[in-house]
N, C-alpha and C positions, 0 to 999 in steps of 0.2 A: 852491232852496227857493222855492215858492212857494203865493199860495192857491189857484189854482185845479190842480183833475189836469188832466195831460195823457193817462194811462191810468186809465180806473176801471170798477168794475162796476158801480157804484151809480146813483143816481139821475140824475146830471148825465151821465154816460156820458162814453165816451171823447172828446177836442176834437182832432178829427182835422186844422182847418185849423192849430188851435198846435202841434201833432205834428208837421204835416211842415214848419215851418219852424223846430223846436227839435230835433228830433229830431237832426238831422244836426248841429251843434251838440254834444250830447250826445254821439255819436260822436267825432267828429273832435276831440275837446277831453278825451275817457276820463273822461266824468260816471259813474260808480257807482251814482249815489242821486239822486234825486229826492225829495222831502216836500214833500207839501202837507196841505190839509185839504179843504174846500167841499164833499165828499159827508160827509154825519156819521154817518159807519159810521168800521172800522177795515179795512183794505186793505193787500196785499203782491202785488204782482204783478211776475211777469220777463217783460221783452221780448227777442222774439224778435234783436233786437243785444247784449242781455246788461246791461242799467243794469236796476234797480229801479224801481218806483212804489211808493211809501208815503204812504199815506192816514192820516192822525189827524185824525178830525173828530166823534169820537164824544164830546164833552161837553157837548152838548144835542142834542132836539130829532130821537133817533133816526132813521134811513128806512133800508130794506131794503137790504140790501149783498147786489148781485147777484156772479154767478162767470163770468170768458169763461177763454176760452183762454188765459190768462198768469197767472191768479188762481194765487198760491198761498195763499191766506188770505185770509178777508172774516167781519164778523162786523158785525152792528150792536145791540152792545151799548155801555152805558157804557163807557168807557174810558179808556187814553190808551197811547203808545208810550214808551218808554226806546230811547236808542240809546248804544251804548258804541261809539268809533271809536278805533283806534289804525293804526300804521304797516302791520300786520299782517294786522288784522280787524276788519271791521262787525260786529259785534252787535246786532240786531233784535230786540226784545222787547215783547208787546201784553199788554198788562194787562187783564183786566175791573172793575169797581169792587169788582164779591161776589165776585169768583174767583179773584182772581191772577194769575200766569200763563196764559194758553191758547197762547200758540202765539211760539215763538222761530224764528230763521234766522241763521245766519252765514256773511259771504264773508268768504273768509282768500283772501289773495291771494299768490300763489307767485313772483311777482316781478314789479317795477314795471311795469302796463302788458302784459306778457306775456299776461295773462288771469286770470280770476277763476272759483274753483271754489265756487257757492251750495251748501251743506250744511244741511239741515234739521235739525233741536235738538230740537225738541218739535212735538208735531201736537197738536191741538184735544183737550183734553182732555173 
């Protein structure tokens, strides 16, 4: 967890020189999940090694939440995220303030380290 993204669509864009020296890190150590906030949008993207980026920065002060190639979800509305973590599964949930839900994701994972199967839940309502 930290503030600033290392992958984002948004405003601040991805931080390619703190990427390629956390990145591998992240690997070699089986980081799942990444959160931050610094773009004030809401953000879910999977990289191409298989960890998450998650973006909550959406509770002031909106800016456009761009989409690249690993975007699974960007919205820049008010907001905020819910995450429910057990031994099993992540559950990823983004909230709008007027909406409620828009858009969930769940990695259940099939056994320690083994690999992780991302499963979409709910698409942008």
């Amino acid at each position: 967890m930290g503030h600033h993204c290392i992958r984002s669509g948004g405003a601040h864009g991805p931080q390619d020189e703190v990427a390629s020296r956390i990145e591998p890190l992240f690997q070699r150590h089986g980081v799942d999940l990444y959160v931050s906030g610094h773009d004030h949008d809401l953000q879910l993207l999977c990289t191409e090694s298989g960890w998450l980026q998650l973006v909550s920065g959406a509770g002031s002060c909106l800016r456009n939440a761009g989409w690249t190639q690993d975007t699974l979800f960007a919205e820049a509305k008010p907001g905020f995220v819910s995450l429910l973590i057990t031994s099993e599964e992540l559950r990823i949930e983004f909230f709008a303030t007027t909406e409620g839900l828009v858009h969930a994701h769940a990695v259940r994972k099939t056994s320690a380290r083994a690999g992780a199967e991302l499963e979409p839940m709910v698409r942008n309502s």
